[in-house]
C-alpha positions in Angstrom: 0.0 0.0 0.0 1.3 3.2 -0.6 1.6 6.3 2.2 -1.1 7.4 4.4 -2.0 10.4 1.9 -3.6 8.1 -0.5 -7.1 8.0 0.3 -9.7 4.6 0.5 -11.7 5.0 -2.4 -15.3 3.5 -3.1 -17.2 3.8 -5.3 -21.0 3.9 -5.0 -24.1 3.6 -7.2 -27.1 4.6 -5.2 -27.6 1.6 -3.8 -28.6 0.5 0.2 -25.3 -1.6 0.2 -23.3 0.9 -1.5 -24.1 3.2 1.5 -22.8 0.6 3.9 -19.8 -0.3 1.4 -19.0 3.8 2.3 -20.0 3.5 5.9 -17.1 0.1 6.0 -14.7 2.3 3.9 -14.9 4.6 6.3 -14.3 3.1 9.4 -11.1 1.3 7.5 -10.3 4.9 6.3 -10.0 5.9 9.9 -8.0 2.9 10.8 -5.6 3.7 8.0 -5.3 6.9 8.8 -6.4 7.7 5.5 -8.9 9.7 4.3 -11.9 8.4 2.3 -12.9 9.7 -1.3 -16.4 8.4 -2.2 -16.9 8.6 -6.5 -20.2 8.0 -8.2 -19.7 7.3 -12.0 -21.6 6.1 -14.8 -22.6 2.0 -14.9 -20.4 -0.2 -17.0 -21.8 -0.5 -20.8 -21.9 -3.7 -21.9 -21.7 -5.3 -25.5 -24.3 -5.5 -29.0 -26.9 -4.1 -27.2 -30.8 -4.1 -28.4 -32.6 -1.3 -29.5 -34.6 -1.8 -26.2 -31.9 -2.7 -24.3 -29.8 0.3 -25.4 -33.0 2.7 -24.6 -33.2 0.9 -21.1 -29.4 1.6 -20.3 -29.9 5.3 -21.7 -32.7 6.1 -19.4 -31.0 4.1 -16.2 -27.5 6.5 -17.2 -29.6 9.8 -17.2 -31.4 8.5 -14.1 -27.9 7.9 -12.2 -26.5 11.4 -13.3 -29.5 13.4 -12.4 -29.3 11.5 -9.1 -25.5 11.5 -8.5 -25.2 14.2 -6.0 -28.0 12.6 -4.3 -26.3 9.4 -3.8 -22.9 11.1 -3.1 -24.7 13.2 -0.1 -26.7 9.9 1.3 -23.4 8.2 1.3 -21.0 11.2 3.0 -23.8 11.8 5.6 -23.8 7.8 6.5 -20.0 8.2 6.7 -19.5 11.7 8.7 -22.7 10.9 10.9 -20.7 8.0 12.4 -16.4 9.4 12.0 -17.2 13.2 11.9 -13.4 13.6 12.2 -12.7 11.7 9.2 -11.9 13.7 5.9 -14.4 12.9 3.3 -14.2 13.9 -0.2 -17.1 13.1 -3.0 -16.2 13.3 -6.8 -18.8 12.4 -9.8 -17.8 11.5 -13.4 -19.6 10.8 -16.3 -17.5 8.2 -17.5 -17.9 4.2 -16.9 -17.3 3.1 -13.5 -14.6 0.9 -14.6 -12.7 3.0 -15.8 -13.0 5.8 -13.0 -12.5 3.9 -10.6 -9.1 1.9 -12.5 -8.0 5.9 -12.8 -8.6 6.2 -9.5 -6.9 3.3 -8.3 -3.7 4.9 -9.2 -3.6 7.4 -6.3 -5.7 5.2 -3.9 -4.4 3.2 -0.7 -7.6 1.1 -1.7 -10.4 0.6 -4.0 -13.6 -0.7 -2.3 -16.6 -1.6 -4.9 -19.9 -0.5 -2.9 -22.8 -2.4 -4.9 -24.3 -5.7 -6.1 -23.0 -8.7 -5.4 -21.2 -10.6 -8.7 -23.0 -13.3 -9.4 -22.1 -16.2 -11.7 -23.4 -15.0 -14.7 -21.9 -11.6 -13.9 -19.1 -13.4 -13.7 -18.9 -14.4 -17.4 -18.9 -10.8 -18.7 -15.5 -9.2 -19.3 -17.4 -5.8 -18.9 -18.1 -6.8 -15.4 -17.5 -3.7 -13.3 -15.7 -5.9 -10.3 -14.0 -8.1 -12.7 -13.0 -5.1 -14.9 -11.3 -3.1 -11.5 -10.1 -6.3 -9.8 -8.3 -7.5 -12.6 -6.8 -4.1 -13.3 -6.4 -1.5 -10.7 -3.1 -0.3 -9.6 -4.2 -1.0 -6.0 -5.8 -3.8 -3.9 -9.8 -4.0 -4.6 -12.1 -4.6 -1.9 -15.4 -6.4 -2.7 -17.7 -5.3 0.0 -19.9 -8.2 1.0 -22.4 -8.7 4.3 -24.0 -6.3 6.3 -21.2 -5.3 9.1 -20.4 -1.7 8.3 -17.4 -1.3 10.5 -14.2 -4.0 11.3 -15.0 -6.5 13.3 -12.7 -8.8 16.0 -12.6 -11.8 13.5 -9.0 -12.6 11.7 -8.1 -11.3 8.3 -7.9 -14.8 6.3 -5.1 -15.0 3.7 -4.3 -17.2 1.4 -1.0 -18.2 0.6 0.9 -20.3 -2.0 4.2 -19.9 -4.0 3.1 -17.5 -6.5 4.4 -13.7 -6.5 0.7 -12.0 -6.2 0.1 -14.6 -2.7 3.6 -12.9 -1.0 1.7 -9.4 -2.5 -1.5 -10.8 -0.7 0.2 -12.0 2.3 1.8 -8.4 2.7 -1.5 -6.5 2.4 -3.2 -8.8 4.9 -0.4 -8.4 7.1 -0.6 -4.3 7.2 -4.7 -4.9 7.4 -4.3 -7.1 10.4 -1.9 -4.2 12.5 -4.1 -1.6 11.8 -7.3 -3.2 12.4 -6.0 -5.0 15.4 -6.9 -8.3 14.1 -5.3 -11.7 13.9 -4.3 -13.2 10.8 -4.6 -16.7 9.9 -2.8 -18.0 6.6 -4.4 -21.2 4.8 -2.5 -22.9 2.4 -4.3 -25.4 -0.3 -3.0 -28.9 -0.4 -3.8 -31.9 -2.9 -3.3 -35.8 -2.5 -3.0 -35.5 -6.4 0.2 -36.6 -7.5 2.2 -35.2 -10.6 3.7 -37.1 -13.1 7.1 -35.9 -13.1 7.3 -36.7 -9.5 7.7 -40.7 -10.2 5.0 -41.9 -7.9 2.8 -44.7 -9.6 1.3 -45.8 -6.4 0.0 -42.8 -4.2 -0.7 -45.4 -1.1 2.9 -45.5 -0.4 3.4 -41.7 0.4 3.1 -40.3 3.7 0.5 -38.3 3.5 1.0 -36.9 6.9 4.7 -36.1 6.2 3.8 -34.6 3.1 1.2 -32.1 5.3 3.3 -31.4 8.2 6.4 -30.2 5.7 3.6 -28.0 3.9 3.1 -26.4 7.6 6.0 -26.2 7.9 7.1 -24.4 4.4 4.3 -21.8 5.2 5.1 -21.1 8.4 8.4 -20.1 7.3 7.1 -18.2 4.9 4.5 -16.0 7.1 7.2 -15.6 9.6 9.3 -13.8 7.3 6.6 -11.7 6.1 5.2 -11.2 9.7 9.2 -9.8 11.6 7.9 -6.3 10.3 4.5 -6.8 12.4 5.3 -8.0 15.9 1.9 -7.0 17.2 0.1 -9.5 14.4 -0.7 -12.7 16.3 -0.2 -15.5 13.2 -1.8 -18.9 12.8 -1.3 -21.1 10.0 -3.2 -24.1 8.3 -2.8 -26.6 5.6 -6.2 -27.6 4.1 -6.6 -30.7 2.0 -8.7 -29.0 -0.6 -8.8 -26.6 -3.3 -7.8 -23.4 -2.6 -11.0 -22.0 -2.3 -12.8 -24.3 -0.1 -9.8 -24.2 1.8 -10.3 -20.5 2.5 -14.4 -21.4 3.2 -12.9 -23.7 5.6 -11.9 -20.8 7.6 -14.2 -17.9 6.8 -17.5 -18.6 9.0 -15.8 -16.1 12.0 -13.4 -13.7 9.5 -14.2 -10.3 9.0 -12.0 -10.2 5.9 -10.2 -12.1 2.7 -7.2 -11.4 1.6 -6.6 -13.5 -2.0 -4.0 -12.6 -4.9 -4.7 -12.8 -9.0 -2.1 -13.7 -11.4 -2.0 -11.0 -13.5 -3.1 -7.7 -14.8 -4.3 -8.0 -18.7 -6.6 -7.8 -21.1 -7.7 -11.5 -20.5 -7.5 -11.3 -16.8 -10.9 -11.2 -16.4 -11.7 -14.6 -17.8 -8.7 -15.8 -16.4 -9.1 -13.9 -12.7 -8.1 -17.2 -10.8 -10.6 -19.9 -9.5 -9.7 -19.0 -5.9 -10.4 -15.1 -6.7 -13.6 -15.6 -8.4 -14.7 -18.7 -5.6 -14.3 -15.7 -3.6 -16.2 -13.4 -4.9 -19.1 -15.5 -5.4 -19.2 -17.2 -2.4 -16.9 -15.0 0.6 -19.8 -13.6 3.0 -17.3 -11.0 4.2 -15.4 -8.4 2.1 -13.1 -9.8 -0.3 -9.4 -7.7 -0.7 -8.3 -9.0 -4.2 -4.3 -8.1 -4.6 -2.1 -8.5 -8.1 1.7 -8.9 -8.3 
């Protein structure tokens, strides 16, 4: 994350859990000791629209610019009604929300997305707004989920494997879990599938348990190198025998955050976002932080 100047941005689009996607911004904001810029911009076109359809989007884009200050002042009130000493900015564009909010992103400590849930189908669409930011924003992307508008006292969950964007993960959750006050626990996925290269024919004959207790003991190493700069950050670890993903809904019944990484930033990143991102943020009943390299 970058210095304390950089402001939490979210972005809102009139909805009730865009409010309290502000109203959790906020109180992260304040945690940060950063202060929170709230932008309204235009919904995310999609592709070879109708004639209806295109009619429909027209009259839903007017409707969100002649109501933008009115969201903008809904959400700022929720925010400054709760942390009056917080500095709160508001900001609306007539441009996609994708692409604000990727601009945005640039100067930003984080990006939270304030809105609907992505849902399967929504998932499919490279126009996706969420998909669009996760996949290329400059900074980590929060995708609020739930109803709890301020942190809780439930670990930031993490998950960590050998790849670049999990050490980037591992490193945001870390800085997340000292300024919230919060524990961090970091799950690592495990299979009983065994490669070919590895000259195994008959699985039976491994140590299964040996196998596991050396994975503990690989990412413990890990997170204790990542975790000298935070003594205050009290650190579990666990090896799952599952995919990533349910590895991490293993553990998420009593977080108050998800920390996953995402392989890469490009123009097919949003088909390619990761199973363990996008298990995420289908599934992830609490905020989801979604990190690149």
């Amino acid at each position: 994350m970058s210095t304390s100047e950089a402001p939490v941005v979210v972005g809102i689009d009139g909805s009730d859990s865009a409010v309290n996607a502000a109203r959790w911004a906020g109180a992260v904001a304040e945690k940060l000791g950063a202060p929170l810029h709230i932008l309204h911009a235009l919904p995310t076109l999609g592709r070879n629209l109708t004639d209806t359809a295109g009619a429909m989007v027209a009259a839903m884009m007017s409707y969100q610019q002649d109501c933008a200050a009115i969201f903008l002042k809904a959400a700022a009130d929720a925010v400054t009604a709760e942390r009056p000493g917080l500095a709160v900015t508001t900001q609306s564009v007539n441009e996609p929300a994708d692409e604000a909010l990727i601009e945005a992103s640039g100067q930003a400590r984080l990006v939270v997305l304030g809105g609907k849930p992505v849902t399967p189908t929504a998932a499919l669409l490279i126009g996706s707004t969420a998909l669009a930011v996760t996949t290329r924003a400059a900074c980590p992307v929060v995708a609020f989920r739930g109803d709890r508008v301020t942190p809780g006292h439930g670990p930031v969950l993490v998950g960590v494997d050998d790849s670049p964007a999990a050490a980037n993960a591992l490193e945001v959750a870390l800085e997340l879990s000292d300024k919230l006050g919060a524990p961090l626990r970091a799950v690592r996925s495990m299979s009983l599938h065994v490669p070919a290269e590895a000259g195994v024919t008959i699985p039976l004959v491994i140590d299964w348990e040996a196998v596991e207790a050396a994975e503990l003991v690989a990412l413990t190493e890990t997170v204790d190198k990542a975790a000298g700069r935070y003594p205050n950050v009290d650190v579990k670890c666990f090896v799952e025998i599952a995919s990533p993903g349910k590895a991490l809904m293993q553990h998420v019944a009593d977080a108050q955050l998800v920390v996953v990484g995402t392989r890469g930033r490009n123009a097919l990143a949003g088909v390619l976002l990761g199973s363990t991102s996008l298990n995420m943020l289908h599934h992830s009943p609490v905020p989801v932080v979604v990190c690149g390299r």
